[in-house]
N, C-alpha and C positions, 0 to 999 in steps of 0.2 A: 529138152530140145535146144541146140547149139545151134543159133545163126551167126554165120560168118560171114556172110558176104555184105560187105560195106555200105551198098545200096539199098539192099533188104531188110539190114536193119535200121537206114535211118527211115525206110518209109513204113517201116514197125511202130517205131517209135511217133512218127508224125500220127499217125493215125488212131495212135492209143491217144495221144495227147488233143487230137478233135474229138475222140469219141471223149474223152473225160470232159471237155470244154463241152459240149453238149449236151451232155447230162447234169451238167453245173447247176444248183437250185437258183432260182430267179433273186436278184439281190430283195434283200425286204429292210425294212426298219428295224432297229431292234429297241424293244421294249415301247412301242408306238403304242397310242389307244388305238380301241376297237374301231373309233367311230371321231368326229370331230366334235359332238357334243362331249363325250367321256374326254374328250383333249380338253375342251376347255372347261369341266369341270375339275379337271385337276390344277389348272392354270390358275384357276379363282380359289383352289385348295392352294398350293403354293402360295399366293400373295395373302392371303390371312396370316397362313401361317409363318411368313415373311422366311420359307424357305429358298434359298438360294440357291441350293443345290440340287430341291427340288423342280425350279423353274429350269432352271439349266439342262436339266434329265430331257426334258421336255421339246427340245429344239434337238436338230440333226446333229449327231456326233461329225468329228472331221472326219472317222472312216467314212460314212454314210454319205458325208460330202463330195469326199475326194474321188469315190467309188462309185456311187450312184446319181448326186443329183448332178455334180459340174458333166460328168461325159454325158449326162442323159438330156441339157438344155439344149435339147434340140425338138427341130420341128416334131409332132407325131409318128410320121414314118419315117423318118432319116437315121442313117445309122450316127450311132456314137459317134462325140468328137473326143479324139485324145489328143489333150493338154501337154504341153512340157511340164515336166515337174514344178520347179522354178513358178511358171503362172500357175500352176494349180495350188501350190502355197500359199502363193500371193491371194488370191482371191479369196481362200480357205481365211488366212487372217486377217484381211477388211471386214469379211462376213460375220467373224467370230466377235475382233474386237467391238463391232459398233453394237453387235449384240450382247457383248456383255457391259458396256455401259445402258445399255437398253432398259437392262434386265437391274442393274442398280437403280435405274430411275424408276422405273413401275415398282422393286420394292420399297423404292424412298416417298414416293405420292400415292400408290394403290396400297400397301402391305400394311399388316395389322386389322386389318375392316373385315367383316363380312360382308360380300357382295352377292346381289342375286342378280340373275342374267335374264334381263329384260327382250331382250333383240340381239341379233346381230348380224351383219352383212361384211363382202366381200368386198371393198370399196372399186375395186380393178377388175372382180369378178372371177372367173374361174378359167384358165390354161390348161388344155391337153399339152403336154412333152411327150418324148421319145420313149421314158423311163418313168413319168408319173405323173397328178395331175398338181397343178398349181392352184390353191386359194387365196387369193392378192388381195393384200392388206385388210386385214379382218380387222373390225369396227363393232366392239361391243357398247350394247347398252347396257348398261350397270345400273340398281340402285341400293341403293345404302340403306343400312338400320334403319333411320328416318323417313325413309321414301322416297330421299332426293334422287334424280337419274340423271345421271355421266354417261358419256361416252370416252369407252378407253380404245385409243387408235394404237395399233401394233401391228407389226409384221405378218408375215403369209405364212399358210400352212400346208405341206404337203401333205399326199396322201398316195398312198403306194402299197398294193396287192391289201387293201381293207386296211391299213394301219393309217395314223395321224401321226404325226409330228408338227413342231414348230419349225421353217426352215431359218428365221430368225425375229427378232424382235425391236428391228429398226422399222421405221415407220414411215418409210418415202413416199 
């Protein structure tokens, strides 16, 4: 079938392009745990094992950033905000670099240890967004070989369609 006519095809074309955008699968995390307990047991695996690239896995990639959490800070039912590029970078790399100094300080004071997970709480508590929910500033109780118990204070954790991530690991 041959459409010619210049109007017909661009409202062809609009229409495939809402019906594809609608049938879009819901953005999710990739490689997120099931659960926030399975999140921060990989987190307390990470810092023993003073992996670094493991702890990093662990927290929101920049797509995941750029794509879902920054247009999704918004109220519950408000539609998405789109960012100019330019600040969506911008934000993407304050978020990333303080977390990854973050993420050197928790392997340089928490790494090498066995820790067992005593408690933990949300210091801020818990956020519905647009796009997901917010866990602010989670607050573990930690104890050591010995018995001693610490508190290790870090960053928030999201959590979106069943999955965890870290969304970073600064600690405001």
């Amino acid at each position: 079938m041959t459409i010619s006519h210049p109007v017909t095809r661009t409202l062809l074309i609009a229409g495939t392009l809402l019906l594809l955008a609608s049938t879009q699968p819901p953005p999710k995390l990739r490689d997120g745990a099931p659960s926030a307990d399975a999140l921060i047991s990989r987190f307390l695996d990470a810092l023993e094992r003073r992996g670094a690239a493991a702890l990093r896995a662990l927290r929101v990639s920049e797509r995941e950033y750029l794509d879902v959490i920054l247009p999704g800070s918004v109220e519950k039912d408000q539609p998405r905000r789109r960012w100019p590029e330019d600040v969506s970078r911008y934000f993407w790399s304050e978020i990333d670099t303080k977390s990854l100094y973050s993420e050197e300080a928790l392997l340089q004071s928490w790494g090498g240890k066995h820790w067992t997970l005593k408690g933990l709480e949300y210091e801020r508590g818990t956020k519905q967004y647009a796009a997901y929910t917010a866990h602010r500033q989670l607050r573990l109780t930690l104890a050591s070989e010995d018995g001693q118990e610490m508190v290790l204070a870090t960053g928030s954790v999201v959590e979106l369609d069943g999955q965890f991530k870290f969304l970073s690991y600064k600690r405001d």
